[in-house]
Backbone as CSV, one residue per row, in Angstrom:
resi,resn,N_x,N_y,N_z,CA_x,CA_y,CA_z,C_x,C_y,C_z
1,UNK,18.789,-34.543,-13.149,18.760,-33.669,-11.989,17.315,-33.317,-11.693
2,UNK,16.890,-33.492,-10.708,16.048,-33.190,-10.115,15.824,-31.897,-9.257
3,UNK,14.937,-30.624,-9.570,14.525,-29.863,-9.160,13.473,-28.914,-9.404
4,UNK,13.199,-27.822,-8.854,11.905,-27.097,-9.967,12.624,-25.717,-9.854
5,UNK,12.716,-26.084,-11.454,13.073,-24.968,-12.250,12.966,-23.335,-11.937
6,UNK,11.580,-23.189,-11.508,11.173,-22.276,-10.839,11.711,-21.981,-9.733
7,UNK,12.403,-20.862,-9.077,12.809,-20.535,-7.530,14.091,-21.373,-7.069
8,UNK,14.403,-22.456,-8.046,16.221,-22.878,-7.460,16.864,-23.222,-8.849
9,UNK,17.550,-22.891,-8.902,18.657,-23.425,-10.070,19.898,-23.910,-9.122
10,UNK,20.011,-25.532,-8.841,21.176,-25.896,-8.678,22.854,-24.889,-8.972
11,UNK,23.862,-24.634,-8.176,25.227,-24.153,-8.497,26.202,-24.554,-7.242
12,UNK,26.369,-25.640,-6.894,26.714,-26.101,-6.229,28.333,-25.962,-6.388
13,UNK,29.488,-25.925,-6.001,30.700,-25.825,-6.380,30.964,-27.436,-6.622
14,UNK,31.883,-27.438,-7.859,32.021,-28.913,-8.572,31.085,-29.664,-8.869
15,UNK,29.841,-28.813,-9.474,28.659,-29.756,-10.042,29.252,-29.903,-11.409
16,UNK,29.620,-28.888,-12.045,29.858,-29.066,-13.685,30.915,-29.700,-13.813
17,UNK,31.806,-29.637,-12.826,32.730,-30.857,-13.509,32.190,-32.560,-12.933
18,UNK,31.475,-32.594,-12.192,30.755,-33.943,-12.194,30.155,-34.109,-13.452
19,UNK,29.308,-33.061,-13.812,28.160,-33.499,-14.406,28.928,-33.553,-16.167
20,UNK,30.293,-32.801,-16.539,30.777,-33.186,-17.802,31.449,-34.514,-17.487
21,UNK,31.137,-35.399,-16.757,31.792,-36.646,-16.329,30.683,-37.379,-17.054
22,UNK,29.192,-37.180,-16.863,28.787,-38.126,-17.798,28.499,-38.566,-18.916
23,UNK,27.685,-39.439,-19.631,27.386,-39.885,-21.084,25.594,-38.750,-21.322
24,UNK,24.876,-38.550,-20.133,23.682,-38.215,-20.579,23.563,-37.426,-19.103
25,UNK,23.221,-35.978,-19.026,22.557,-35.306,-18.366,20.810,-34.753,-18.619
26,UNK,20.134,-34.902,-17.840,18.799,-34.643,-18.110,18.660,-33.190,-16.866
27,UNK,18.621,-32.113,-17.612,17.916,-31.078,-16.851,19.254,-30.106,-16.376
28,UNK,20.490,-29.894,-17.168,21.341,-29.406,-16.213,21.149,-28.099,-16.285
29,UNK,21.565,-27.578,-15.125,21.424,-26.295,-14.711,21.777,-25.314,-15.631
30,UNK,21.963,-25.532,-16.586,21.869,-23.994,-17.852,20.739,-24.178,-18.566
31,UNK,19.636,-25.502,-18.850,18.685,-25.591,-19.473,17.463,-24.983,-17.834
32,UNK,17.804,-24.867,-16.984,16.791,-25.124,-16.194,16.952,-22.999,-16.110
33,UNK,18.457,-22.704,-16.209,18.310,-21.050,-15.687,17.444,-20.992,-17.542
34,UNK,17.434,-20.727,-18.112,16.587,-20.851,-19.978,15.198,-20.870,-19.371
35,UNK,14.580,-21.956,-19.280,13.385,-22.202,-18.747,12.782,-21.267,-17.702
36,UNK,13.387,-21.313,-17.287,12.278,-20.469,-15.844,12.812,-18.926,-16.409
37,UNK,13.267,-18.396,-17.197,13.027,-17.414,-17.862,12.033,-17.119,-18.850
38,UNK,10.736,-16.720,-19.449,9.870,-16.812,-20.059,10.174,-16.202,-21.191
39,UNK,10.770,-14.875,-21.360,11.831,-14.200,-21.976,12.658,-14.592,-22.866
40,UNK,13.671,-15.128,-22.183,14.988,-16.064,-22.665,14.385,-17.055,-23.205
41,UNK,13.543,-18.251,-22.566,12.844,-19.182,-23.432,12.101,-18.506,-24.840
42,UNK,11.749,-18.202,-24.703,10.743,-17.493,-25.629,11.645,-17.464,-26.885
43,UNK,12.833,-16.494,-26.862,13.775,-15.820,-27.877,14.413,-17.292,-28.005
44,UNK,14.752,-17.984,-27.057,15.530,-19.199,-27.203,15.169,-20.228,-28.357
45,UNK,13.990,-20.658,-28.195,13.329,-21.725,-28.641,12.685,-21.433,-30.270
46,UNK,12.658,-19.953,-30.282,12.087,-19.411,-31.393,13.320,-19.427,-32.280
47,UNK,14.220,-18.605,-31.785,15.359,-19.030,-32.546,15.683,-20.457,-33.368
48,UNK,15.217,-21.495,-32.089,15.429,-22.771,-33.133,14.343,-23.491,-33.774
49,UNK,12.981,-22.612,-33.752,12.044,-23.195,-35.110,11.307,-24.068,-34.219
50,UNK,11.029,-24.070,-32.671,10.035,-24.277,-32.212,8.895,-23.018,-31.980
51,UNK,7.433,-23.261,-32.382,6.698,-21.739,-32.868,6.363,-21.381,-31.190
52,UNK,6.628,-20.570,-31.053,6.115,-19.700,-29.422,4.949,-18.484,-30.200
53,UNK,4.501,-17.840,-28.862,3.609,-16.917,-29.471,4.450,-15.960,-29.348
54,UNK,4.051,-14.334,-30.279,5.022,-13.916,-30.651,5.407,-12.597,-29.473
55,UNK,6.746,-12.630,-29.267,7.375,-11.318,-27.661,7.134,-10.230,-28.344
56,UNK,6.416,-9.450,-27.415,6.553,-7.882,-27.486,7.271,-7.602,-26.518
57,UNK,8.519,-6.757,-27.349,9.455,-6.241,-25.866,9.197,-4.445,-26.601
58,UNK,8.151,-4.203,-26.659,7.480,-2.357,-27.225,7.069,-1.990,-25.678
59,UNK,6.986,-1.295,-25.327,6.022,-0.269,-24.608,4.738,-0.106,-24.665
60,UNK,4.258,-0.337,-25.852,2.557,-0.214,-26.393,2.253,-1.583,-27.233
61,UNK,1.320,-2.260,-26.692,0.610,-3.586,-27.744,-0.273,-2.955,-29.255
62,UNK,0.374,-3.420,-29.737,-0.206,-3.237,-31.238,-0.990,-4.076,-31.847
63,UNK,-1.210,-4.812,-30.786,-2.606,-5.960,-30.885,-2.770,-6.797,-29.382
64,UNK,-3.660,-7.676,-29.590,-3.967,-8.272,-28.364,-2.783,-8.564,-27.418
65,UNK,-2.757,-8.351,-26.153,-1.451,-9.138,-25.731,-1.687,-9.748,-24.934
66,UNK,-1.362,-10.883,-23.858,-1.526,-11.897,-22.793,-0.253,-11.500,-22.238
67,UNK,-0.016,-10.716,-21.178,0.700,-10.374,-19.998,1.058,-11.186,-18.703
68,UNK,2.271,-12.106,-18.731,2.332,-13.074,-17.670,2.998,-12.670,-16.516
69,UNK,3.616,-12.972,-15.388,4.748,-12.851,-15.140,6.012,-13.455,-15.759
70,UNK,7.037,-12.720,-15.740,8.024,-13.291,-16.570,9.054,-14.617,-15.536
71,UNK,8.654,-14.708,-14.846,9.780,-15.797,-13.773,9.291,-16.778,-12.854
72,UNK,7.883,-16.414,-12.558,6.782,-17.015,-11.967,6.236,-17.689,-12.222
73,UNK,5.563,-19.095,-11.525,4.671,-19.791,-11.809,3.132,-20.012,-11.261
74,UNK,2.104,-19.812,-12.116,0.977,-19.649,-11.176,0.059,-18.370,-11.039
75,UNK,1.728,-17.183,-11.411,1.642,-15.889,-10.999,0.006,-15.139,-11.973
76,UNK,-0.694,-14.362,-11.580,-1.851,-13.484,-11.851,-1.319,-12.738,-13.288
77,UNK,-2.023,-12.854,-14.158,-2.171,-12.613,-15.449,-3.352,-11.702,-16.201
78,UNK,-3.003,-11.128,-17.041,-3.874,-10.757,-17.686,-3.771,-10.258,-18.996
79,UNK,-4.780,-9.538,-19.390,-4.614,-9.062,-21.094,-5.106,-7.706,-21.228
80,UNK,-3.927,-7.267,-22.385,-3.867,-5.781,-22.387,-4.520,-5.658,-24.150
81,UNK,-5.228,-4.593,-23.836,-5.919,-4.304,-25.478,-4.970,-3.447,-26.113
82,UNK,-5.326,-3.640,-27.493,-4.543,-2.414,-28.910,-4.220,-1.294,-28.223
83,UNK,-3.269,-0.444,-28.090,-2.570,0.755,-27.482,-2.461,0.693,-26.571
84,UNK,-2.674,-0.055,-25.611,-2.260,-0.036,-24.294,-0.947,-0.017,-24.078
85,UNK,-0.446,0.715,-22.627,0.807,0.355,-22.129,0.937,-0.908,-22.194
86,UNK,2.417,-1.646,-22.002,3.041,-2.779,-21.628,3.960,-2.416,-20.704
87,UNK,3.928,-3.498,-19.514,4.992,-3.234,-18.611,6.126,-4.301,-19.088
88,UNK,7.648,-3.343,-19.244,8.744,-3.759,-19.489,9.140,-4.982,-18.761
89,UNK,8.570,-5.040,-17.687,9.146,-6.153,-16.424,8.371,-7.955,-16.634
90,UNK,7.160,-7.718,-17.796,6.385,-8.773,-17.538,6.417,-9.704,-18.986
91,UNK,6.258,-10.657,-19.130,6.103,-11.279,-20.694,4.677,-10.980,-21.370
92,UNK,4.951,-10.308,-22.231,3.969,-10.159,-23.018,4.168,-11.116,-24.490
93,UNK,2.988,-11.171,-24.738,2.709,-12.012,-25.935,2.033,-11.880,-26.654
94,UNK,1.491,-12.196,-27.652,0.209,-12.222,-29.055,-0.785,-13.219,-27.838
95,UNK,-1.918,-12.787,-27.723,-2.805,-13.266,-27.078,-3.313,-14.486,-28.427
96,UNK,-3.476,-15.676,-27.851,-3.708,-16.814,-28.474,-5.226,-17.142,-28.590
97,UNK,-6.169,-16.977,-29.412,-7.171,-17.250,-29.230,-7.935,-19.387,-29.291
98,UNK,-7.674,-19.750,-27.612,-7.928,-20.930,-28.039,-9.183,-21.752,-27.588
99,UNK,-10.296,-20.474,-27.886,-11.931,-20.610,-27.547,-12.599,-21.637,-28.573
100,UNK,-13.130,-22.765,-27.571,-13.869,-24.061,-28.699,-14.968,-24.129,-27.832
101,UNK,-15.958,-24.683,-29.024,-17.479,-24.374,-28.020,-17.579,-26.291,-27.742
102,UNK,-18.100,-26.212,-26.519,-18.748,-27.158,-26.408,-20.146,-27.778,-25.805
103,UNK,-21.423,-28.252,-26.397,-22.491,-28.169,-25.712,-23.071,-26.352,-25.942
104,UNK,-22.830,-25.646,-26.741,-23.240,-24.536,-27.105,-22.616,-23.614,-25.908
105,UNK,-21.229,-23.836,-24.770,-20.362,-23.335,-23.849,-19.268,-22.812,-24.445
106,UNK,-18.681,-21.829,-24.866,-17.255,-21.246,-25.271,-16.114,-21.849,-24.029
107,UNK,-15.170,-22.442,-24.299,-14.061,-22.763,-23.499,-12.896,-22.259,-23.770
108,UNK,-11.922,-21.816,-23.081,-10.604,-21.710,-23.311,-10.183,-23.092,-22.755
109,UNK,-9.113,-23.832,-24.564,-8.421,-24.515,-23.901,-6.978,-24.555,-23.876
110,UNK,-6.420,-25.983,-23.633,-5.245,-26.055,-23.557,-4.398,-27.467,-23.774
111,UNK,-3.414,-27.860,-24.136,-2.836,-29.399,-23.898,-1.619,-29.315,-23.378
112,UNK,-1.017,-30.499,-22.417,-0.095,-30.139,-22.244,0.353,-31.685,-22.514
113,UNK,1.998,-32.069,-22.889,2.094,-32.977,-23.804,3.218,-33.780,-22.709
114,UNK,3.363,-34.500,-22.010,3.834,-34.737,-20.515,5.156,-36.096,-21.858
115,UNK,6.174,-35.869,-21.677,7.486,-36.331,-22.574,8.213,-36.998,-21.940
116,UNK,9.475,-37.734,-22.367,10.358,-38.237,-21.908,11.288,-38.495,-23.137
117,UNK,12.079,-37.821,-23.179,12.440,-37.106,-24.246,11.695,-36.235,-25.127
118,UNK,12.103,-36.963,-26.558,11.188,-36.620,-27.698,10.005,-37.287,-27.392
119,UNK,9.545,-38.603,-27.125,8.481,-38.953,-26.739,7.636,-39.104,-26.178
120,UNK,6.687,-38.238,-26.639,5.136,-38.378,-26.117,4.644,-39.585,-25.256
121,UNK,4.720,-39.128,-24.146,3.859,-40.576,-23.368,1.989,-40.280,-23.497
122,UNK,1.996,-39.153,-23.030,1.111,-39.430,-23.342,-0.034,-37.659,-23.366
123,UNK,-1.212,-37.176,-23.221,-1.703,-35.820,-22.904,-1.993,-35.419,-21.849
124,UNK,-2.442,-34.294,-21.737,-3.286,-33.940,-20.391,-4.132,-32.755,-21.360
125,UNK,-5.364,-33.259,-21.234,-6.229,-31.807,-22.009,-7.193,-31.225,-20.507
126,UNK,-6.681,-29.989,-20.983,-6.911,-29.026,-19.892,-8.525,-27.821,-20.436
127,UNK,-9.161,-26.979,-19.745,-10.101,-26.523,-20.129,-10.314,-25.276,-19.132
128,UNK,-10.721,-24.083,-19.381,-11.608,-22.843,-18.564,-12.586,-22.492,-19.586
129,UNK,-14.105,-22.554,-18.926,-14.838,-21.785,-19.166,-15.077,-20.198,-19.477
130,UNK,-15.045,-20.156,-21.034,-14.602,-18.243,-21.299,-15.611,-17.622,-20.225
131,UNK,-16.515,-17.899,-19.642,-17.625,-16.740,-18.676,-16.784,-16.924,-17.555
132,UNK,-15.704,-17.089,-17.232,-14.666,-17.264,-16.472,-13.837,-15.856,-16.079
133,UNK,-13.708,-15.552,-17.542,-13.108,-14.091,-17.876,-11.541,-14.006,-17.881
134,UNK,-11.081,-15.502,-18.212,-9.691,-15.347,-18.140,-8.782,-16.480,-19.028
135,UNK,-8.115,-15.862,-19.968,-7.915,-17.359,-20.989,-6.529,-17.810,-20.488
136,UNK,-6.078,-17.611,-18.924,-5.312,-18.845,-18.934,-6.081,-19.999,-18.149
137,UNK,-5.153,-20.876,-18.646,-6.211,-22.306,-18.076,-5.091,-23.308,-17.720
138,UNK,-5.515,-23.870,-16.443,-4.590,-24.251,-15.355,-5.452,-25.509,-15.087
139,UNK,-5.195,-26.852,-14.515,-5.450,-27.859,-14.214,-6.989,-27.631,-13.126
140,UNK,-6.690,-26.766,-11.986,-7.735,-26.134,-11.216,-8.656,-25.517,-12.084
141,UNK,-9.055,-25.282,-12.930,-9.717,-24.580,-13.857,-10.897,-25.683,-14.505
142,UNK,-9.954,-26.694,-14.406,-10.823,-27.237,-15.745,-11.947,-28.367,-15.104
143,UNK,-13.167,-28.257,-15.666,-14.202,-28.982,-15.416,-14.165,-30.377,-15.596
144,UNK,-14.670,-31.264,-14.246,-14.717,-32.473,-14.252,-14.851,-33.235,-14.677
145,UNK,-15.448,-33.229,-16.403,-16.439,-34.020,-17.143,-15.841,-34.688,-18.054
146,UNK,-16.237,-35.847,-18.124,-14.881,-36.409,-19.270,-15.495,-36.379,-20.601
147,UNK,-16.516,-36.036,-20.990,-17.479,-36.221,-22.152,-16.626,-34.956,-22.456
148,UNK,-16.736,-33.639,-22.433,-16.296,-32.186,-22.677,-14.980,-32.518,-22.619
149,UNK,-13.739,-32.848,-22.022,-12.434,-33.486,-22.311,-12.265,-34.619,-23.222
150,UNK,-12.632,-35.545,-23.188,-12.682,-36.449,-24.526,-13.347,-35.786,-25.851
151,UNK,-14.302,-35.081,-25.589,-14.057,-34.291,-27.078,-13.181,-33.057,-27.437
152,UNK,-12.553,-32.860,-26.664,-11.768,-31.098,-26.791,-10.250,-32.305,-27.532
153,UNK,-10.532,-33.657,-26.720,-9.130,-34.101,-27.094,-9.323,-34.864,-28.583
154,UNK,-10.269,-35.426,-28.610,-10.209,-35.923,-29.911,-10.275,-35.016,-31.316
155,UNK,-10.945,-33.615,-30.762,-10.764,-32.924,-31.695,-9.415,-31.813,-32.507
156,UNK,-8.838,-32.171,-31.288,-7.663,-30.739,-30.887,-6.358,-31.482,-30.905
157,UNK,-6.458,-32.992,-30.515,-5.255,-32.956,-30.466,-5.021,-34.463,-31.376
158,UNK,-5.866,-35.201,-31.075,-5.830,-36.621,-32.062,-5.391,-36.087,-33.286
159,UNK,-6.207,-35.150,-33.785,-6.529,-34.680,-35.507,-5.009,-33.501,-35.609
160,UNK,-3.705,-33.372,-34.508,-2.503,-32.541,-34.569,-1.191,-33.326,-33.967
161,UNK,-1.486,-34.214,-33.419,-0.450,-35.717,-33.702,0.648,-35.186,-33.786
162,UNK,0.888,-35.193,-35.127,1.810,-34.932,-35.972,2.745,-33.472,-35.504
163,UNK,1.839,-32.661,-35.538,2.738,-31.088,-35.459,3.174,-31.082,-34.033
164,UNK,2.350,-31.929,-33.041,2.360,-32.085,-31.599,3.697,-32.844,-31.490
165,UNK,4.002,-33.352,-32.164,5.258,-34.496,-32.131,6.052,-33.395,-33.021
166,UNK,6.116,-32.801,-33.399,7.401,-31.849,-33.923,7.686,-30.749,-33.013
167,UNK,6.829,-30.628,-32.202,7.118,-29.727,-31.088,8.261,-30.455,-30.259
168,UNK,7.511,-31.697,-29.554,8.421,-32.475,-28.872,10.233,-32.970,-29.620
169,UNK,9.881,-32.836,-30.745,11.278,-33.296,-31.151,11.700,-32.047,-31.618
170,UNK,11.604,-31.113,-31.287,12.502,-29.465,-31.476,12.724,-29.108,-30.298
171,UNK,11.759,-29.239,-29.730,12.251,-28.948,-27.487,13.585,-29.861,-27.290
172,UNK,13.625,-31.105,-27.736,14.942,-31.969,-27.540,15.878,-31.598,-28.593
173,UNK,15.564,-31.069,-29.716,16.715,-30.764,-30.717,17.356,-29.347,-29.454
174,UNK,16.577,-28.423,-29.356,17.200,-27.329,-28.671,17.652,-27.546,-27.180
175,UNK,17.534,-28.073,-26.179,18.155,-28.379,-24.762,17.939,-29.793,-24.266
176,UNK,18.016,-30.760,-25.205,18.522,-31.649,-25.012,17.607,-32.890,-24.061
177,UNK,17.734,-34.036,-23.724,16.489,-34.741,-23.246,16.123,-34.898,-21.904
178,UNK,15.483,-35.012,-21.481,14.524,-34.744,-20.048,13.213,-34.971,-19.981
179,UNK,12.997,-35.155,-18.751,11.235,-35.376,-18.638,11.020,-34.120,-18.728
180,UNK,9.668,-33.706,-19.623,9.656,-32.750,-19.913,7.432,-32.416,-20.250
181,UNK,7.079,-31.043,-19.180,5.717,-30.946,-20.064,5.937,-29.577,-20.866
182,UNK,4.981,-29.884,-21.954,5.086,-28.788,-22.781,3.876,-28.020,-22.768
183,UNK,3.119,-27.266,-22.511,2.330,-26.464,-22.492,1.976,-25.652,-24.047
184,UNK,0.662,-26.717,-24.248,0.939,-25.902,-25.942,-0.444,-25.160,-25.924
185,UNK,-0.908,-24.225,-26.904,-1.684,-23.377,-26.700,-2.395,-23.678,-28.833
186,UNK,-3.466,-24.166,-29.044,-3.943,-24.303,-30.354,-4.780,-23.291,-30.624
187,UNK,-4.544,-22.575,-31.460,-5.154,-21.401,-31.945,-6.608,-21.985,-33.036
188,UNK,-7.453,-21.580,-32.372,-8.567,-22.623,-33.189,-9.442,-21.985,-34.038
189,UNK,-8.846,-20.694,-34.937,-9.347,-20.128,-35.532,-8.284,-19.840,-36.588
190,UNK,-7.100,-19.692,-37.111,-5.786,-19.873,-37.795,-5.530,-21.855,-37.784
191,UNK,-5.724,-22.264,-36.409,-5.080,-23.813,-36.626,-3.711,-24.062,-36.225
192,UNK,-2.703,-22.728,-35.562,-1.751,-22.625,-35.889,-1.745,-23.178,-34.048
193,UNK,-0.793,-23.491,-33.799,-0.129,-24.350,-32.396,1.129,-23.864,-31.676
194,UNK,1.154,-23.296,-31.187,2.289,-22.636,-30.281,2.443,-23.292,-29.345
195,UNK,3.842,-23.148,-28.360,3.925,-23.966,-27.175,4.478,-22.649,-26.014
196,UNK,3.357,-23.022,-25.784,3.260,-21.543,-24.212,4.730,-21.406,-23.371
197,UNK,5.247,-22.920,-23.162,6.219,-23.336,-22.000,6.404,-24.641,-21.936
198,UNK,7.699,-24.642,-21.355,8.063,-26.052,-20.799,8.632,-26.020,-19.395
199,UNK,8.552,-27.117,-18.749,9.068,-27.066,-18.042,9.310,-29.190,-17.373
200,UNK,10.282,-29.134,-16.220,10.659,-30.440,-15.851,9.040,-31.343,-14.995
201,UNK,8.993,-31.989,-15.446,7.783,-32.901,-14.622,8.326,-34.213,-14.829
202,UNK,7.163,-35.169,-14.178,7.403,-36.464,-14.149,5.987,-36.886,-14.548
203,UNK,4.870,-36.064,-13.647,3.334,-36.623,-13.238,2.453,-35.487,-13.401
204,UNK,1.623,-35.606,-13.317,0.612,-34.047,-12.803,-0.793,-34.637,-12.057
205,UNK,0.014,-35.056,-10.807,-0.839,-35.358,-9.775,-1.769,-34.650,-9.034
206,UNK,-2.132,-33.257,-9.579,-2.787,-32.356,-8.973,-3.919,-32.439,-10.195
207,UNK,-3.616,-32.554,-11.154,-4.803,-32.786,-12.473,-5.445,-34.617,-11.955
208,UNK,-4.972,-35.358,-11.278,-4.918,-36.791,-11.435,-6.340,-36.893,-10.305
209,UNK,-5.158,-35.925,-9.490,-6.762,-36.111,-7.979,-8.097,-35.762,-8.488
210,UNK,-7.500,-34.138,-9.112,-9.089,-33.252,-9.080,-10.227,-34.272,-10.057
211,UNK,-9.559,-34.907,-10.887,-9.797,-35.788,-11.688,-10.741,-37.145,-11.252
212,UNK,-10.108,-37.786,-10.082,-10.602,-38.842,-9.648,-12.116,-39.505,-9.851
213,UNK,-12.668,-38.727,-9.593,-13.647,-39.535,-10.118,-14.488,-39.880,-11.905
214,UNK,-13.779,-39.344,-12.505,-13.834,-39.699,-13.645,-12.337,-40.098,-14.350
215,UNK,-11.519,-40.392,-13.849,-10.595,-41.043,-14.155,-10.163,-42.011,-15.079
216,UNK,-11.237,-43.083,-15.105,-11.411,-44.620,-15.519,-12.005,-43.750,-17.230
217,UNK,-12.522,-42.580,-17.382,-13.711,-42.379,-18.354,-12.483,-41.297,-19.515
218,UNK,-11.121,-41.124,-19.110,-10.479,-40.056,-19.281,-10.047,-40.901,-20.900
219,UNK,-10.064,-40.702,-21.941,-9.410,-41.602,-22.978,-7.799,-41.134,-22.717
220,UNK,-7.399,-39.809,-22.953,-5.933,-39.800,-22.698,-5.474,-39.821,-21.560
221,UNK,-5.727,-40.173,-20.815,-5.126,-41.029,-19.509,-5.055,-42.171,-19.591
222,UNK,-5.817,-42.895,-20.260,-5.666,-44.970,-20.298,-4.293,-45.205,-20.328
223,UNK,-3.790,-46.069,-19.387,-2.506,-46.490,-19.258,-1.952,-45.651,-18.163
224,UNK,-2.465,-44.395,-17.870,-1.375,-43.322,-17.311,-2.339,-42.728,-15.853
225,UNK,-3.290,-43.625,-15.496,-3.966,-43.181,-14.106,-3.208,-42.821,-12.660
226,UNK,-2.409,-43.809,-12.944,-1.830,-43.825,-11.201,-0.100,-43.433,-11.940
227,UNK,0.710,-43.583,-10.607,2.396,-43.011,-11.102,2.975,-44.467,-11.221
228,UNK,2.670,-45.403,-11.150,3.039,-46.345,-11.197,2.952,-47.341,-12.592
229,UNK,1.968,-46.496,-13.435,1.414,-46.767,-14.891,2.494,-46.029,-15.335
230,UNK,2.287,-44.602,-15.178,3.763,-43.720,-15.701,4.742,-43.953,-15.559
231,UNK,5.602,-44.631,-14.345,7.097,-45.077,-14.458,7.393,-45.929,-15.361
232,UNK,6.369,-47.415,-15.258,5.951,-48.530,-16.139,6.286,-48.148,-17.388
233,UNK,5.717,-47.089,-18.229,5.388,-46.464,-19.775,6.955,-45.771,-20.073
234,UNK,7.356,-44.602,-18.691,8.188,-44.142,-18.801,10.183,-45.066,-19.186
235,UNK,10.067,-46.115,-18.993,10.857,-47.048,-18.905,11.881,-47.019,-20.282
236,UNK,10.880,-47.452,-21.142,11.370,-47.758,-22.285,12.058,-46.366,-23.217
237,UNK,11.112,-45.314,-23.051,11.805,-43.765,-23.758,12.943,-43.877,-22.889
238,UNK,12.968,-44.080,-21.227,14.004,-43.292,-21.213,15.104,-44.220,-21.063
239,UNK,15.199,-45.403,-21.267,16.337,-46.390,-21.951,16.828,-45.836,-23.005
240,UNK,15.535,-45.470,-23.956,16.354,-45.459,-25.277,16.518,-43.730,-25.262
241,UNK,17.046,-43.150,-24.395,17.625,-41.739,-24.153,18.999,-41.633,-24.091
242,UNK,19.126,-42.784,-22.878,20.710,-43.293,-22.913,21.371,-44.189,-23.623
243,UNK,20.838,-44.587,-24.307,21.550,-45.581,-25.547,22.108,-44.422,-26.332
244,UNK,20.678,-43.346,-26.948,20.995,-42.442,-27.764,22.156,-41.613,-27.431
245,UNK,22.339,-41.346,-26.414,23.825,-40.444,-25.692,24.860,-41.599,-25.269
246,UNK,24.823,-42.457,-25.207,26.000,-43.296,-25.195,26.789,-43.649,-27.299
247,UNK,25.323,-44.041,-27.468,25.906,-44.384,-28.983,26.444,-42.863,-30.023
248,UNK,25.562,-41.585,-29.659,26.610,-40.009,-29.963,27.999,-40.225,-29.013
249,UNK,28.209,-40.523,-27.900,29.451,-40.478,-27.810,30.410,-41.271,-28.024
250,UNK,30.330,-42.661,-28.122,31.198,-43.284,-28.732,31.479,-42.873,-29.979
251,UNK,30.214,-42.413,-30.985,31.343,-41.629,-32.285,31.765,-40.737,-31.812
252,UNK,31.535,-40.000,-30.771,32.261,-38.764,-30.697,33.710,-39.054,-30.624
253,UNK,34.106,-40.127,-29.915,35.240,-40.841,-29.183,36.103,-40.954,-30.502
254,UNK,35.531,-41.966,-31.395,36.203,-42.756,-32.441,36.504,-41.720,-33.648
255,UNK,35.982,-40.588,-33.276,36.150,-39.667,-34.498,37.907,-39.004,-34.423
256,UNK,38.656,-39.518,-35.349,39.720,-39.107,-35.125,40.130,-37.667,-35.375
257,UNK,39.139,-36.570,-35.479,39.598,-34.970,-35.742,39.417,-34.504,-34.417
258,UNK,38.903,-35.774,-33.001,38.623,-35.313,-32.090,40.417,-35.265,-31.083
């Protein structure tokens, strides 16, 4: 299913009984109302042993907090210090410290891990300048240079592989498979890796443009420049998505306690 998560949740009358008609749904409308809750995701995902940063639902921060909107995308953010109020209405969080210097520059960064299913196709390393004054960091944010991105990536995320790929295969253990980006946040002073958000994508053609002219120089982009590299790549995960939900349901079928 195709939509953004954000601002529509499909409820069409006789969608769910279409949609328990098939072998493999990607994105149905109870994973998509989850998601665009920041809240509900949050408690959701934590529950199943994917690490989020940690909810304050207090009145007062008892340490750093990063204040989002809770339903919004895009929406104006900020950070509240030790004793401060918290507003009940907004997601608050453990403010993530994910400042790496580069060229003697402090950066806030970021990765976001663009899936098809469990599998990683491929990154997007994202970047804001801390004299910026603001540690979220958004595609518009991040500086043109592929020298300062090829090293934020080889350092941050080559050398976390591994934990980066257990993220991705706990997002699919908990709501199941879809194109999917994950928004992870590396704490570069602990080491520890949280995943900010997810949400449905295919591309991130707005990182691809601003990008353009260093494109060719991007190491985690090779293979994945244009959408036509990405469908290409995308092919094979998501074959073997529906094999995987055809071959669970035939045992489901053959299981005679069913």
């Amino acid at each position: 299913m195709i939509y953004r998560e954000v601002g529509f949740i499909p409820e069409q009358p006789g969608l769910d009984d279409i949609l328990d008609m098939a072998d493999l749904v990607c994105h149905p409308p109870e994973i998509g109302r989850i998601i665009s809750d920041k809240r509900r995701a949050n408690a959701f995902f934590s529950e199943r042993n994917v690490p989020m940063p940690k909810l304050f639902e207090t009145s007062t921060a008892t340490e750093a907090v990063f204040s989002n909107d809770n339903n919004d995308s895009g929406a104006a953010v900020y950070t509240v210090s030790t004793g401060a109020d918290l507003s009940p209405d907004r997601y608050n969080t453990s403010l993530i410290d994910t400042r790496a210097e580069y060229e003697g520059e402090q950066y806030y960064i970021s990765v976001r891990l663009m899936c098809v299913g469990a599998t990683i196709t491929h990154t997007v390393m994202r970047a804001r300048p801390v004299s910026e004054g603001s540690p979220c960091v958004h595609s518009k944010n991040t500086p043109v240079d592929s020298h300062l991105l090829n090293d934020f990536f080889r350092r941050f995320v080559i050398q976390n592989m591994d934990r980066l790929q257990n993220i991705a295969d706990g997002v699919v253990a908990a709501i199941g498979p879809g194109f999917y980006s994950h928004d992870i946040l590396l704490d570069t002073n602990s080491g520890e890796i949280f995943m900010a958000e997810t949400g449905f994508k295919f591309n991130n053609l707005a990182y691809r443009n601003l990008m353009d002219e260093v494109i060719d120089d991007l190491e985690f982009l090779a293979g994945f420049k244009e959408v036509e590299d990405i469908a290409r790549r995308s092919v094979g995960p998501f074959l073997q998505m529906i094999d995987t939900a055809q071959k669970r349901n035939r045992r489901l079928d053959a299981d005679p306690r069913r």
